[in-house]
C-alpha angles and dihedrals in degrees: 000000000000118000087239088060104117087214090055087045090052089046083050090048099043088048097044080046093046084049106050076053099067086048098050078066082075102027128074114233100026110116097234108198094020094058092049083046097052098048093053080054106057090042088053093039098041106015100076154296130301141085085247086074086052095051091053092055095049093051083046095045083045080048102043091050105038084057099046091056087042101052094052102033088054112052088028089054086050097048084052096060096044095053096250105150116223088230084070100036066060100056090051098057100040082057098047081053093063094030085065093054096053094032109043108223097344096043078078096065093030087054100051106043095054082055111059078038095059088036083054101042096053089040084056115028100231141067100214083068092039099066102050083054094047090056095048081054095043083051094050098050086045091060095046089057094050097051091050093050092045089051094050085044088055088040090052094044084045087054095039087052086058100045080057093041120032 
């Protein structure tokens, strides 16, 4: 195939999306699981012909969405159990949101763990209690960020399979 191949400049395109994807898992703003799924779609809707193509969406569609319920229905079961309020799960965030922007990269985990500590410390008066809850939030977060990462990296290896294969 020559560089100049549409077929090769989609593949380009749906790898650089898929990508920025995996990425999306660190940086704030970047659609995870969309963007590797969007890039699976365009390389199965403009790449090329053939129901391969097809089969390879629909494991990475099965894939997309399977992680994106995963990844919210298990920490947040787990935060349920151990008593972390969503409002503070909020101010962290909202901190690490502006702690990436101070603190390039770091400024994220710093951010938001001052702020479920601060969230926690105000809901329960005292800071002995706030940073075990802080640690069950910074857990949870941890594991939604590994099973997003996990399902773009299945969605990668799915779309990898079907360059070789299709």
């Amino acid at each position: 195939m020559s560089l100049t191949d549409s077929e090769t400049a989609v593949s380009v395109v749906a790898a650089l999306a898929i990508l920025a994807g995996l990425a999306g898992v660190i940086v704030p703003g970047l659609p995870a699981l969309p963007l590797c799924w969007a890039g699976v779609l365009l390389w199965a809707i403009v790449g090329g012909t053939g129901g391969g193509r097809w089969l390879v969406l629909a494991a990475a569609t099965l894939v997309a969405v399977g992680g994106t319920v995963v990844k919210y229905a298990w920490p947040g079961r787990n935060l349920k159990r151990s008593g972390v309020p969503t409002s503070s799960l909020l101010a962290g965030g909202l901190l690490g949101l502006v702690g990436f922007f101070v603190i390039p990269v770091i400024g994220l985990v710093l951010g938001f763990v001052a702020g479920v500590w601060v969230a926690e410390r105000l809901r329960l008066g005292d800071s002995r209690l706030a940073w075990p809850a802080t640690k069950r939030a910074v857990a949870a977060a941890g594991l939604s960020m590994l099973l997003e990462f996990l399902s773009g990296l299945v969605i990668a290896v799915l779309w990898v399979l079907g360059l070789l294969f299709t």
